[in-house]
C-alpha positions in Angstrom: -16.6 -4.4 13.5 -15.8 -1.0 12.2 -13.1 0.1 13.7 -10.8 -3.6 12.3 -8.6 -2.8 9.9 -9.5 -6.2 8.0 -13.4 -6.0 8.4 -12.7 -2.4 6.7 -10.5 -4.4 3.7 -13.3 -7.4 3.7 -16.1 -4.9 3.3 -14.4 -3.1 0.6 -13.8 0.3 2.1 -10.0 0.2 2.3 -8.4 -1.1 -1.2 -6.0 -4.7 -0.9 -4.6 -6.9 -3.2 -7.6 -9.6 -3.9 -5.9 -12.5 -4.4 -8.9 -15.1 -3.2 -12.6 -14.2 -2.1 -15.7 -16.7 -0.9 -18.4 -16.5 1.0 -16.2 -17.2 4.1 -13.0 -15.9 3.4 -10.9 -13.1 2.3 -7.3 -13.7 1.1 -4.8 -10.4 0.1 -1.0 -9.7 -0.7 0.2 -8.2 2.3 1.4 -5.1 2.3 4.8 -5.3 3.7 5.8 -8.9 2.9 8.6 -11.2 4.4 8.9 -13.4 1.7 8.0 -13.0 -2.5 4.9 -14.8 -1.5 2.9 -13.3 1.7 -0.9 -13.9 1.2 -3.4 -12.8 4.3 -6.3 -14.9 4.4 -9.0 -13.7 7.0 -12.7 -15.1 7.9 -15.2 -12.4 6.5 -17.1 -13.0 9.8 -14.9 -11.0 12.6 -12.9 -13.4 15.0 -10.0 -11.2 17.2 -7.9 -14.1 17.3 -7.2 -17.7 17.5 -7.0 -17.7 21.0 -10.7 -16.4 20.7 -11.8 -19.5 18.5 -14.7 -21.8 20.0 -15.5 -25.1 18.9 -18.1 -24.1 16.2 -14.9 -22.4 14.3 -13.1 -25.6 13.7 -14.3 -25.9 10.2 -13.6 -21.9 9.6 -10.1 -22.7 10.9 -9.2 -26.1 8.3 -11.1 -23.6 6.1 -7.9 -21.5 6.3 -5.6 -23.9 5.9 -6.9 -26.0 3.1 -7.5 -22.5 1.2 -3.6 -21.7 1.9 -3.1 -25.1 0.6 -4.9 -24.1 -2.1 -3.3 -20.6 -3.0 0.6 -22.2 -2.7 0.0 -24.7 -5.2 -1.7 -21.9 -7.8 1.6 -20.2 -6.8 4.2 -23.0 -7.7 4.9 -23.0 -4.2 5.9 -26.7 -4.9 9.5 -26.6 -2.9 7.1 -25.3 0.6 5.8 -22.7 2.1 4.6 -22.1 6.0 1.5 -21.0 7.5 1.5 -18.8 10.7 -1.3 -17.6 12.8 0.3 -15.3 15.5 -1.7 -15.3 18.3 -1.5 -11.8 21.1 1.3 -8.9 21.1 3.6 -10.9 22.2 3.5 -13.0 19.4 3.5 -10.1 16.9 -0.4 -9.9 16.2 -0.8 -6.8 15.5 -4.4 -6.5 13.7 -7.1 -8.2 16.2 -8.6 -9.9 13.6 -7.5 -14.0 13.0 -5.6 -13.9 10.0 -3.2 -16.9 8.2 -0.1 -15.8 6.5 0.8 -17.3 3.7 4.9 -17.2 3.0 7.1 -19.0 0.4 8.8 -18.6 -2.6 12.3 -18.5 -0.8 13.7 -20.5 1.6 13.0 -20.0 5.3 14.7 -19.8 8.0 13.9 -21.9 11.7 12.9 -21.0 14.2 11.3 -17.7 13.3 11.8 -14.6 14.6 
């Protein structure tokens, strides 16, 4: 899609943080983070939201997880760390493209927000 901000970062045309990249997925340092640890991790393939998912994206979606798994431990993220997919305005999506954060490295507070 060529007006998304993160199909813009995926293809290369706006620069980001690499941290991870497959043939699926996409992960950068956020650019504005709420923790010392805030990874993005986005399917290459646009998807606006969660909310948006079908049944053929449950593997993209553990996908996600299991690679922020992944990225926390390569981080020393061993006391925890949280994963969030916001899902609508209300819920503070702001770029219509699914995304998982990624936060650790301090301790965080509950409930969010």
């Amino acid at each position: 899609m060529s007006d998304c901000l993160f199909c813009r970062i995926v293809a290369g045309e706006i620069p980001a943080r690499k941290v991870y990249e497959d043939e699926r997925l996409f992960a950068f340092e956020d650019i504005k983070p709420g923790a010392p640890t805030h990874i993005l991790i986005v399917p290459k393939r646009h998807l606006a939201g969660l909310a948006e998912a079908a049944d053929g994206d449950a593997a993209l979606l553990g996908e996600l997880q299991l690679r922020a798994a992944a990225l926390a431990q390569a981080r020393g993220l061993h006391g925890g760390y949280r994963t969030v997919v916001n899902v609508g305005p209300d819920a503070g999506q702001s770029v219509f493209h699914l995304h998982l954060h990624l936060l650790g490295g301090r301790p965080l507070a509950w409930p969010p927000g």
